[in-house]
N, C-alpha and C positions, 0 to 999 in steps of 0.2 A: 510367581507369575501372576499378574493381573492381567484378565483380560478386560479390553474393554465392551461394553453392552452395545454400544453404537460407534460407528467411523461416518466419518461426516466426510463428501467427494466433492473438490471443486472441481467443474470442467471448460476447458475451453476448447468452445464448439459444439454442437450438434447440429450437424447435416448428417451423412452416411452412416459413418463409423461410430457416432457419439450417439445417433439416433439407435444402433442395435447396440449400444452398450448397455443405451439405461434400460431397452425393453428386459434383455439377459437379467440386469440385476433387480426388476420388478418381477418377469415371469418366474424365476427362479431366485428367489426372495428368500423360502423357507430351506431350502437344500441348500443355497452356501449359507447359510447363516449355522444349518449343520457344521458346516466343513470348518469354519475359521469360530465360530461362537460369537460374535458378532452379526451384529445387524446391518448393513450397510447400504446407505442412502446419499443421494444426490442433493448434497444443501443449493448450492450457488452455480450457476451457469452464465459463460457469459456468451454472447450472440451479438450480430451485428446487427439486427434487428429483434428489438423487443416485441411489436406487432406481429410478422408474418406467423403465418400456419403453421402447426407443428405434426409431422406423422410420428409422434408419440406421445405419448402420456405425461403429461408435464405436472401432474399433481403433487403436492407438496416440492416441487423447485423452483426456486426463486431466479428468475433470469434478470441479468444484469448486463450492461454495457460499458460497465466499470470494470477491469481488470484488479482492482487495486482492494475490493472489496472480497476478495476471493484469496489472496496472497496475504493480508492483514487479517482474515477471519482465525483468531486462536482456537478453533471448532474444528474447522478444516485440516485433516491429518494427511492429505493427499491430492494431487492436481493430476487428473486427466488430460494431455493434451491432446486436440482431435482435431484442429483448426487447421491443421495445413501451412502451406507457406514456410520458410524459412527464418528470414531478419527477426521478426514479430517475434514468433512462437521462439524462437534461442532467448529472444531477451526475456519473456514470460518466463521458459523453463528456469533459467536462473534465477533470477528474483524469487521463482518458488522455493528450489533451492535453499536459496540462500535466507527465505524464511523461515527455514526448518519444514518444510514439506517432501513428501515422497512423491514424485513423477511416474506418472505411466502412458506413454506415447506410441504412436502409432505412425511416427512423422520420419518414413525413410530418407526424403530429402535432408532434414536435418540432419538427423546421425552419418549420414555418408559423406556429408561436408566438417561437421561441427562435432561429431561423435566424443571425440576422445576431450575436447576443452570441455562439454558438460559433465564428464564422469571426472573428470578433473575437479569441478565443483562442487560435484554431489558427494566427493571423497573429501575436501576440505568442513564442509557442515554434517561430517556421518550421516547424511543418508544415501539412496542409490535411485538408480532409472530403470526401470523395466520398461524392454521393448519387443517383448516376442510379436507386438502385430506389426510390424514395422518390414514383414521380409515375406511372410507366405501366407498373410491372413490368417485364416485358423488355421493351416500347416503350423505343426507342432516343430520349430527351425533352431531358434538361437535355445533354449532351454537345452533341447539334449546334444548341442553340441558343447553348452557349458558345462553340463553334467554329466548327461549319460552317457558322451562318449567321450569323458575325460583323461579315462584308462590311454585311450588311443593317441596316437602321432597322424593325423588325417593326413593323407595322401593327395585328396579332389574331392573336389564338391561339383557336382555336372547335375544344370539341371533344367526347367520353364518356369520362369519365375514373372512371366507377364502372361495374365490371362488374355489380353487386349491381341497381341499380335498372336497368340497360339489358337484363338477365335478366327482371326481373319485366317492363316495359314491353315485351316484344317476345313474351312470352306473353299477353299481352293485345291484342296487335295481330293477333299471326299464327293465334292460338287462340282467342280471345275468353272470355280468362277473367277471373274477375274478380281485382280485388287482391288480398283476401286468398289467396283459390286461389292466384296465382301466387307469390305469398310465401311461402306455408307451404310448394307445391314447390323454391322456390331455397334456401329451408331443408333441407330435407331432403336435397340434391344436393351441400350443402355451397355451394351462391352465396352464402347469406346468412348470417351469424350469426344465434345464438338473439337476442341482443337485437342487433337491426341497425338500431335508430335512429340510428344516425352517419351511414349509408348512405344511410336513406331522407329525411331532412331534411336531405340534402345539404354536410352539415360535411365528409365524409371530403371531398368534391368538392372543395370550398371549401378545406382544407387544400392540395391539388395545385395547385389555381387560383393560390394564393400563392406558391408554389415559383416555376410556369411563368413567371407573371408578374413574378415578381422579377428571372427571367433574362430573358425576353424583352425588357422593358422599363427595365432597368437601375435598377429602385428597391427603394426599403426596401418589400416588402409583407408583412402579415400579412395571420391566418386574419380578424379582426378587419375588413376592408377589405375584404370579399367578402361583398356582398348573397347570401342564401340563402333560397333556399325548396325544398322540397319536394314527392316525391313523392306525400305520403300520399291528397291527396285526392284524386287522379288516377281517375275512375273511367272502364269500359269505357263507355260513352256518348259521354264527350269522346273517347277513342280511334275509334270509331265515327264520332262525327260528326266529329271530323277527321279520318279519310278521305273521306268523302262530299266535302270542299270540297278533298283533294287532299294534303293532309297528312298526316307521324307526329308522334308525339307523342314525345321526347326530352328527357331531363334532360339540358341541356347546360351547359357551363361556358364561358363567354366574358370576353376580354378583349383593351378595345381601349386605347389609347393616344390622345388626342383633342389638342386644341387647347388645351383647359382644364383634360387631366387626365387619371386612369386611371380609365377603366369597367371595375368589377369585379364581373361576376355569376354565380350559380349558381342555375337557372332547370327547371322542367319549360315546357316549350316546344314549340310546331308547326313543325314546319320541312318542305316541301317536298319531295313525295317523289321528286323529282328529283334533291334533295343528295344528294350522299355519304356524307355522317354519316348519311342516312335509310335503308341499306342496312348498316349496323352492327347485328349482330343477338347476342343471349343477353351470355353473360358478357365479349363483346369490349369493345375501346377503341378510338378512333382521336381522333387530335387534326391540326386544319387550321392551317398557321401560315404567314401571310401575310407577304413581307419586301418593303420597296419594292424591292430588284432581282431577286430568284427568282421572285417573284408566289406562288401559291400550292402549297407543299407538304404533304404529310399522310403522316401515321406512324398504322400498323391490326397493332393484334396483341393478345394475350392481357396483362391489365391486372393481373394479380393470378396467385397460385399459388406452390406450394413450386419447381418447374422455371425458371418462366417471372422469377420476381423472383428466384430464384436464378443465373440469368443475368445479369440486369443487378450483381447484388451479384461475384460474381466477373470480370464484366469490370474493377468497381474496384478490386477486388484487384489484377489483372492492371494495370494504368494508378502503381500504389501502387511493385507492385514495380518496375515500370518507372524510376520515379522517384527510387526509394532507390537501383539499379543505376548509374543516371547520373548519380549526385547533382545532382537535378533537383529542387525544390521544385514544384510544382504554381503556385503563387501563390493567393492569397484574393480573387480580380478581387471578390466581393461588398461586401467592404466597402467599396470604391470608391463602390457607389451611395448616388443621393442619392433621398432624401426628394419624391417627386411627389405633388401633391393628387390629391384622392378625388374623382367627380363623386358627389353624393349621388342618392339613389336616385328625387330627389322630380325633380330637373333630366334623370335619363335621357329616351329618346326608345322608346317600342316600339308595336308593333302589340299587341292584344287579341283576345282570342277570350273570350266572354260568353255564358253559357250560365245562365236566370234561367227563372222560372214566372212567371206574368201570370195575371190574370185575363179571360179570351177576352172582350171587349167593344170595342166601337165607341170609340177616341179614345187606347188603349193606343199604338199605336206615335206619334203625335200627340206623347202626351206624353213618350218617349222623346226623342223629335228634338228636341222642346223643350228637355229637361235637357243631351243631348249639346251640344246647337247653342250653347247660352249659355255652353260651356265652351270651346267652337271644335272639336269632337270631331266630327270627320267620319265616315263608316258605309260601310264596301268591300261589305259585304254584309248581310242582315237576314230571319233564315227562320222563321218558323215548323212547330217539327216534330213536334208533338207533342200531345194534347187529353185532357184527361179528366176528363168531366164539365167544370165551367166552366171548367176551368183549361190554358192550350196553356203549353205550354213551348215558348222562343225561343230562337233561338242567333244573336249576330251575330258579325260582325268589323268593328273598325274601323281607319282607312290611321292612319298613324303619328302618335305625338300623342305629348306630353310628358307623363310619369309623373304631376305632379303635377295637372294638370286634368283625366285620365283617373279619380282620385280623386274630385277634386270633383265632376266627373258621377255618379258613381256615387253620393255621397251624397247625392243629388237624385233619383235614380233609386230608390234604399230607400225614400225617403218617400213615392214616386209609389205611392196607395192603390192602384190593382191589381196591384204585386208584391208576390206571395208569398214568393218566397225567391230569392235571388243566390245557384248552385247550382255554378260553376265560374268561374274567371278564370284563363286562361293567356296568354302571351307567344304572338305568331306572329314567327318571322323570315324 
């Protein structure tokens, strides 16, 4: 075994994530250099601007706006990617690749579209891709479900996997404020980007969901295979009224593994304010991951940030050098997996939460049970909360039904002359 005395890191990017990488691998300089016996420094960076400020310590790295001086450097035994964006960063990751470099990314968008073509790559030139910050930040995610829970046949993976919308939803629970209020604050705190549509219609979600899912499950998943919806229309009312019947309201990400298939969704949803997940508050994450012999385990921490995702990026660092020191290939166990069907979204099974306007008259719930009952849609509960002037507003729940007849009632239900408006539909689980 030779170890070597120095690893030289190219990176592309420092903003957030690159920015708490390199502070990790300066503050904590002499402890991993314990850990791996190597010294490990930041040769080349590249940026799109060589001018602007830096909130880090840029001593001894050479910033560059050549891509090519970083992929060509035979020093460089490793490429950080941290830039973001898709097209760009897939062609960089290869090229690194394919220069004989090891990758360590952070880039959920990527792997959720392109995952399986770059470990494809990285298995034709012996090396591999580490991406534990790619799914929970410093939540400890793809690791132990590669390893430490390899014994196991996972069951689900159920969890909050976007700090941004579990921020706005938990100021809306705990504070009663409404959406946009609570948006325009996780704006301004830094939870949310200025344009934070990935976030709020559940794509970034949905991006992680396919990562998790690809390792839990051993298949080919994309972002593409994950039913999404969003939180937009979430308003404090549903928040409200589900408390009243014992619920939060939670954007969650689920995935199971079935008889017929993988259920893949990304959902604002009720869940029980007994769960776990329903004591998950602001910018956290926690993900539940069920194995037929562990039973159930959960991982709860900070999902995002320059400290917290720069923790998990330098543990792959730390894992990289490892690997070059013992000459150890990692292996690309992904590309092993195989191709599992999709349950489509008309065959899932869920509970409903129905929150609609009627017109307050004699034969209204009559003809509800009607439409429900001809679809086989049974009713857990049915309240009326609401009146003004002729109009009450109704909120039900109904016990578990299949996706697609839960439809079909419902378009029977729009026709029924005294609804006024179908004002909320949410999942209970």
């Amino acid at each position: 075994m030779v170890v070597k005395d120095e690893i030289k890191i190219g990176m592309l990017g420092l903003g957030t994530v690159g920015s708490g990488t390199a502070e990790i691998l300066r503050r904590n300089r002499d402890s991993i250099r314990e850990k791996t016996g190597s010294n490990i420094t930041i040769k080349r960076v590249l940026v799109r601007d060589l001018n602007r400020p830096r909130q880090v310590d840029i001593t001894g790295m050479e910033l560059t706006d050549d891509p090519a001086t970083i992929f060509s450097d035979p020093e460089i035994d490793l490429v950080v990617e941290v830039m973001g964006g898709i097209d760009t960063a897939r062609r960089y990751v290869k090229e690194a690749l394919r220069r004989g470099k090891f990758v360590v990314t952070a880039n959920k968008d990527l792997l959720a579209r392109h995952g399986m073509e770059l470990h494809r790559v990285a298995k034709e030139n012996d090396r591999s891709i580490y991406y534990e910050a790619s799914v929970g930040g410093g939540i400890p995610l793809v690791r132990p479900l590669k390893h430490c829970l390899a014994a196991n046949k996972i069951q689900r993976v159920m969890g909050i996997i976007n700090g941004t919308t579990n921020y706005i939803l938990t100021q809306m629970t705990m504070h009663h404020k409404e959406f946009e209020t609570a948006l325009k604050e996780a704006q301004e705190k830094g939870f949310a980007e200025q344009d934070p549509s990935s976030d709020l219609a559940g794509r970034d979600a949905a991006n992680k969901l396919a990562i998790l899912a690809a390792n839990a499950f051993r298949s080919q998943v994309t972002e593409a295979d994950v039913y999404q919806e969003g939180i937009q229309d979430v308003r404090l009312r549903d928040i409200l009224y589900a408390a009243e019947l014992g619920y939060v309201v939670k954007l969650l990400a689920l995935g199971e593994e079935k008889e017929e298939g993988l259920s893949l969704r990304v959902l604002p949803a009720l869940i029980p304010k007994t769960h776990p997940l329903a004591g998950v508050y602001d910018e956290f994450n926690a993900v539940s991951i069920l194995g037929d012999s562990v039973g159930e385990v959960m991982f709860y921490g900070r999902g995002a940030g320059s400290l917290p995702t720069g923790s998990a990026v330098v543990a792959d660092i730390i894992d990289v050098v490892r690997s070059i020191n013992h000459q150890v290939v990692n292996g690309i166990m992904e590309i092993d997996f195989k191709r599992k069907d999709i349950i489509p979204m008309a065959r899932q099974h869920s509970r409903f939460y129905l929150r609609f306007k009627a017109k307050d008259e004699p034969g209204v719930f009559a003809g509800l049970a009607t439409a429900f009952g001809q679809e086989r849609v049974s009713l857990d509960m049915i309240i009326q909360k609401h009146r003004e002037g002729d109009t009450a507003e109704i909120v039900l729940v109904t016990h578990d039904v299949q996706e697609e007849k839960f439809e079909k009632a419902m378009a029977k239900i729009k026709c029924l002359p005294a609804v006024r408006s179908i004002d909320a539909i949410l999942r209970v689980i």
